[in-house]
Each structure stands twice: as C-alpha cells, then as structure tokens.
N, C-alpha and C positions, 0 to 999 in steps of 0.2 A: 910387412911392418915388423920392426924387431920385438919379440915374443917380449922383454924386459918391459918394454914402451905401451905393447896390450896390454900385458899385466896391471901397469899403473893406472893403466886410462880407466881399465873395467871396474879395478879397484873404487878409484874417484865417483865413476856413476853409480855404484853401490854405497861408497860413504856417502853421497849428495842425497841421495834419497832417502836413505837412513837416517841422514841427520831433520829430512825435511819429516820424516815420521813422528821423529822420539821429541820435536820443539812445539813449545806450546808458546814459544816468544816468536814474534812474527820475523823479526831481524835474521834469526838462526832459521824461519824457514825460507827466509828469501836468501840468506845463504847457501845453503841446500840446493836451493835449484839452479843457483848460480853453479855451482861446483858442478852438477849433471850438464848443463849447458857447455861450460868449458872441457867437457871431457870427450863429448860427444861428437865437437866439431873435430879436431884430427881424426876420428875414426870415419866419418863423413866423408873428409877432402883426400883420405886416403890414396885414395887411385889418380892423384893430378888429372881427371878428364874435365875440358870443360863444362861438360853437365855437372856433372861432380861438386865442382866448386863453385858453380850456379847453386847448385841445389842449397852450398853449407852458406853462402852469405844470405840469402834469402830466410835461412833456419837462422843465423845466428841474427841477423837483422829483426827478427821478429820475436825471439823469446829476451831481448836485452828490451826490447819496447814491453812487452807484458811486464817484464819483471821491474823495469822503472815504473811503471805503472800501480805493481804490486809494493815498492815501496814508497811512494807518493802516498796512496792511499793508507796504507798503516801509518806511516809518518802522519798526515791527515788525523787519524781515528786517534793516534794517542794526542794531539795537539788539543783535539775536542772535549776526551773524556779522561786522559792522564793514563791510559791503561794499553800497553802492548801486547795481552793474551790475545789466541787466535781465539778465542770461545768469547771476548768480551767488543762485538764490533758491536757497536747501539746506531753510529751515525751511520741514514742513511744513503748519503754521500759515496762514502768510505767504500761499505758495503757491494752497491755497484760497481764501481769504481774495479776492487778485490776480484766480484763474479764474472767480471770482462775482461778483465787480463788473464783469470785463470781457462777461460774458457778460449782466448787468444793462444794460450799455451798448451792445451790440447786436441785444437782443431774442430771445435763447437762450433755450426752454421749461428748466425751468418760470416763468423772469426774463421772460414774454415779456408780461405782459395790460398793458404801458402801449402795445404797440406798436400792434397796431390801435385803440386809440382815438385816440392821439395821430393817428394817420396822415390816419381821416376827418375831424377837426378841419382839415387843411389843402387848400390847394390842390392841383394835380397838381404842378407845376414844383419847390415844396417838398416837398413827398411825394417829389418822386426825387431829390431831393438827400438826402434822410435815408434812404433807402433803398441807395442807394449808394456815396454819398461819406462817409457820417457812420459807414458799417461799416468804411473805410478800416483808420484810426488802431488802432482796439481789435483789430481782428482781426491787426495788426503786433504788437504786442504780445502775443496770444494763440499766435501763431507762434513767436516770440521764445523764450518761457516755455515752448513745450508739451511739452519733455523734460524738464522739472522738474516738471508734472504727474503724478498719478496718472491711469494709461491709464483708467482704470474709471470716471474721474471725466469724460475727454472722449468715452467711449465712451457715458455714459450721457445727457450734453449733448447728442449727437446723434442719437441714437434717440429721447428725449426731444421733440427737437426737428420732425424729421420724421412724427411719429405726429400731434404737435398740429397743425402746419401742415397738413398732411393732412384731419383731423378739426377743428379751427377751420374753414377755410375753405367747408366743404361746403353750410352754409346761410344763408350770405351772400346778399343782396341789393346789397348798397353795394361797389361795386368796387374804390374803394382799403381797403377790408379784406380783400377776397379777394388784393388784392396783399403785403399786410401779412401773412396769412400764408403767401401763398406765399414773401416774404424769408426769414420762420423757418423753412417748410423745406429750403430752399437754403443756410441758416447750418447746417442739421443734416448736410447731405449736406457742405461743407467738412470740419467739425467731426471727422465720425466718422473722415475718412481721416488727420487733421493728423499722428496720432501715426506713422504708416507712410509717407506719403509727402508730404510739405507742398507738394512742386512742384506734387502734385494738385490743394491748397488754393484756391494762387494759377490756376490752370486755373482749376477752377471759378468763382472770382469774376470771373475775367474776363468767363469767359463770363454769368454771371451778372447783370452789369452791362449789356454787350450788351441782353442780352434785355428787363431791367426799364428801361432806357432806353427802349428802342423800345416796350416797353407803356406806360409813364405817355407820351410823345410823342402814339402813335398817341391815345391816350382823349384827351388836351388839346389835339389837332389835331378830332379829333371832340366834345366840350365831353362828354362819356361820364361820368356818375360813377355812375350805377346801371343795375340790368339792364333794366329798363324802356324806357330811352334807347337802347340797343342794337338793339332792333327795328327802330329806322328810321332810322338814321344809312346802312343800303344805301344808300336812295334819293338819298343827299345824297351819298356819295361811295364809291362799288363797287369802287373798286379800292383805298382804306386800307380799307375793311371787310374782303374778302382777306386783304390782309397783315395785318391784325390778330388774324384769325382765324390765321393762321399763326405768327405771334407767340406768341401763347397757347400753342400747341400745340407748338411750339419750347421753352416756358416745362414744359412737361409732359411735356419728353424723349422727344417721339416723332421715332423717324427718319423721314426722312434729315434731318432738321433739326437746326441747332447744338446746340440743347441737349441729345442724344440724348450727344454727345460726354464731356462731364464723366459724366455718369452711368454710362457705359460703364469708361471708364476707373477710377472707384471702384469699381464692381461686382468688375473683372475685379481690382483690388489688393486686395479684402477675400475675393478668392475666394484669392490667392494668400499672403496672409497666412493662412491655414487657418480662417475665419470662416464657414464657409458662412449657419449659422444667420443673422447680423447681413444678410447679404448679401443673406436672404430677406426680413428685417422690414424693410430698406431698402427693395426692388423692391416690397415691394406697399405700404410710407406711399408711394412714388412714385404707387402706380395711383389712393388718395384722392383726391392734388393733381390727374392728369390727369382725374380726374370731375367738379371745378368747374371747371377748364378747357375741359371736353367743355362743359360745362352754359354758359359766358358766349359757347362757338363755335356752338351750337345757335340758344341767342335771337338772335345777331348773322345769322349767314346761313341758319338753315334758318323762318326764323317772320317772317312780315307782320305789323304792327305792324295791332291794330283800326281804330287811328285814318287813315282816308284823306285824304290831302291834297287841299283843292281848287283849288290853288294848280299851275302849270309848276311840274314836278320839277325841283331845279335840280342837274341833273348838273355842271356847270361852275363853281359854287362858288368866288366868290371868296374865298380866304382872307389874311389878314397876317401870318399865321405863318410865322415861317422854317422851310423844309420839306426843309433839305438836313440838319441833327442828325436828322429823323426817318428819312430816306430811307437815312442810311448807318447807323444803328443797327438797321434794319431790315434791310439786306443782310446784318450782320455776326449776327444772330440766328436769319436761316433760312439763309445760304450756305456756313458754315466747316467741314463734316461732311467736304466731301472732303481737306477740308487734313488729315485726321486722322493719314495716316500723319507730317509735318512733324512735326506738332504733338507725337506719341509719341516721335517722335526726340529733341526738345529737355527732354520730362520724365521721360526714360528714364533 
C-alpha cells in the first residue's frame, strides 16, 4: 500500500477515536466511530484475497448495523427527554437499544459470531489492530453509559461472554481464532466488573492490550497462523518460541505473569461486592481459556514437528521485521505482576 495512503488511513482511526473520546454529544460520537469504521476497511481488503474481502464486508456489514442502531437509539433518547449528552440516557429503551449495538461492535457473546471469522479473513498486523485499537472507542462509550445500564444486563454480557470465549476457543486449529476468542473472553472479564469498579475496566484492557500485542507480534515475527506451524518455528528461533509460550500463558492468567494481575484484582472486587457465585463461573470460564492456551504452549515447545529438516538449522535467522514493538510488548506482558502493589494504589 502507498505509505501516503497508510499515513492517512492511520491517521483517520486515531482522529475517529479521539473524537469518539473528547464527545460528550452522542452525534459526534457516533461520528467518531464512523470515521474508525471507514478507515479500517481499505486496511482490511488490502490484499484483494477472497478471504480478505469476505472478512471486510462481513466487518463493514456489521458495524454500519451497530452504528444505525447506535443512532436510532440516541435519536430515540433525545426525542423522549430533549437531551443529547452520553451521561443523560434516562429512557430505558434507548439505553438497551445503546448496550446492544455497542457490544455488536466489540464482539460481546451472544453479538460475537462475526468476530472470529472476520478476524481469519485477515492478516496478523490488521488482526491486532481490530483487536485492540477498534475496542477502544465503543468500550469509552460503554463506560460512559454503564450507570444508566441495567446491572443484569452487564452482568449477563459478561458471564455470557467468558463461558463462549472459553468454550469457542477449545477446538481451534487456526490461531487468529483462538485469539479472537480469547478477545471475547477478556471483553467478558472488563464487562462483569464495569458496574463496581470501572478503574478495573480500564486495568484490564490495558493490560489486555499488552498481552494481544505481544501475541499477534510474536506469531507475525514467526509467520504462525495455525497450530501445525508451531511445531517447528523452535528450531528457527528458541528464544521468541519461550516468550511466546509465555505470552500465552500470561494471556491465561497464570502467575507470576502480568496477566495473572487483572484477574486477581476482579476476582478479589466481585468477592467483595458479595458475588461469590459469579466469582466461581468467572475462575473456572478462565481455566477453559487457560486449556487452549496449555494446548498452542504444548505444540510450540513440548512436540518435534515430523517433518526433519535437511537443511543447517538456521538459528540466526535473519529477519526485517522491526523487533523492538515486539520486544517491549513482550516485557510489559510477562514483567508488570511485581508492580502490583503501584498498580492497586492508583485503582484503589
């Protein structure tokens, strides 16, 4: 793609989210995600393959229905109460109406069966920019909104959420769909805490981010997109194979690794809001997700690929990938567990 035409498109999905951050009028933020929508699809259909441009009308098909959706119902809530702030939705209507399209637009169970197809349909580098950056904008908004929610409605969005993620991913073979729902479980774990403590929210996608960076990096530093390929990427380079396998399993909440951290911190707020029950269905859709993650760390470092090379192993591997976004998403995915007490200080 012409570097001029990047330029603009990157641009675009940085003003679109930007503008859906700094609007407190609903028009400018359904603006906003209009302009990230349109910017998104040429970086999508990039590669003219027919998956490709399966994957971007299926994506643009589905965020032009949220987002009518999304102006229907504001259009709705000011016709009711005269008032276009996102902080002022009263009607309950409206409100639903707002939590279903937004959660259409980041892949929330039971809104989630465009997510993993669209996601194999593309390359890694666009795969995590829709996995990241494009949850952005909608999840500001669902924050925004989530005391004018009904709690039963975001409690159900994320139990929902983490049971499918869970149980979608388990008999995967194609790795950006095990990634795809590992996103929806991780929307489910935000989700359930928003209504109690949203600083937790924004924690977990941070760290969130962290981690699915340094997963789609590490696979597109290793050309990885099924499990098959995983077998022998050791021999080509043993120490991203490591961190990769650590990565995962950071992605799976095990300690001492970062991602052990958000999960901890939900647990211990939905034990203290008096949830026990939700806290249990949470901890064990977590053990689902950690058993395709066991299962992509198994094929990568404990199983010799059949196929023997008869070629010099080429440990030394030249590559042309820039290796420092991989290297510091990597750090910040297994190293931030000790910062925890910091970390509780500032969400406390």
């Amino acid at each position: 793609m012409n570097p001029y035409v990047l330029m603009t498109l990157l641009s675009s999905l940085g003003l679109g989210t930007t503008l859906t951050f700094a609007s407190s009028h609903w028009l400018l933020a359904w603006m906003g995600l209009e302009i990230n929508t349109l910017a998104i699809v040429p970086l999508m259909a990039q590669h003219h393959h027919p998956r490709a441009v399966e994957a971007t009308t299926k994506y643009f098909l589905i965020q032009a229905t949220a987002a009518a959706m999304i102006l229907f119902a504001s259009t709705t809530n000011a016709w009711l109460t005269g008032q276009w702030e996102i902080n002022s939705m009263t009607s309950p209507v409206a409100t639903t109406m707002i939590i279903a399209a937004l959660a259409l637009k980041i892949g929330l169970a039971p809104m989630h069966l465009w997510m993993p197809e669209v996601l194999q349909g593309l390359d890694l580098l666009t795969g995590l920019i829709l996995s990241t950056w494009q949850k952005l904008a909608p999840l500001a908004l669902i924050i925004q909104t989530a005391q004018a929610i009904d709690p039963l409605v975001l409690t159900a969005f994320g139990l929902t959420s983490t049971l499918v993620g869970g149980w979608g991913g388990l008999n995967q073979t194609q790795l950006r769909k095990v990634l795809a729902y590992s996103s929806i479980a991780h929307m489910g774990w935000m989700i359930i805490v928003l209504q109690y403590a949203p600083q937790l929210t924004l924690l977990a996608l941070v760290m969130y981010i962290f981690m699915t960076s340094a997963a789609f990096l590490a696979l597109k530093a290793s050309s990885a997109t099924n499990i098959s390929t995983l077998a022998i990427i050791w021999s080509k380079n043993p120490t991203l194979t490591t961190t990769t396998a650590l990565v995962l399993l950071s992605l799976g909440g095990l300690p001492p690794l970062t991602g052990f951290m958000p999960k901890w911190f939900i647990m211990q707020e939905l034990a203290a809001q008096s949830l026990p029950l939700i806290a249990t269905i949470m901890a064990l859709a977590a053990l689902l997700s950690l058993y395709f993650y066991l299962r992509l760390c198994y094929s990568m470092t404990l199983t010799i690929s059949p196929n023997t090379a008869s070629s010099v192993t080429p440990w030394r591997i030249q590559t042309k990938q820039a290796s420092l976004p991989l290297a510091l998403s990597t750090v910040m995915a297994l190293g931030l567990l000790p910062m925890t007490p910091t970390i509780m200080m500032l969400v406390t």
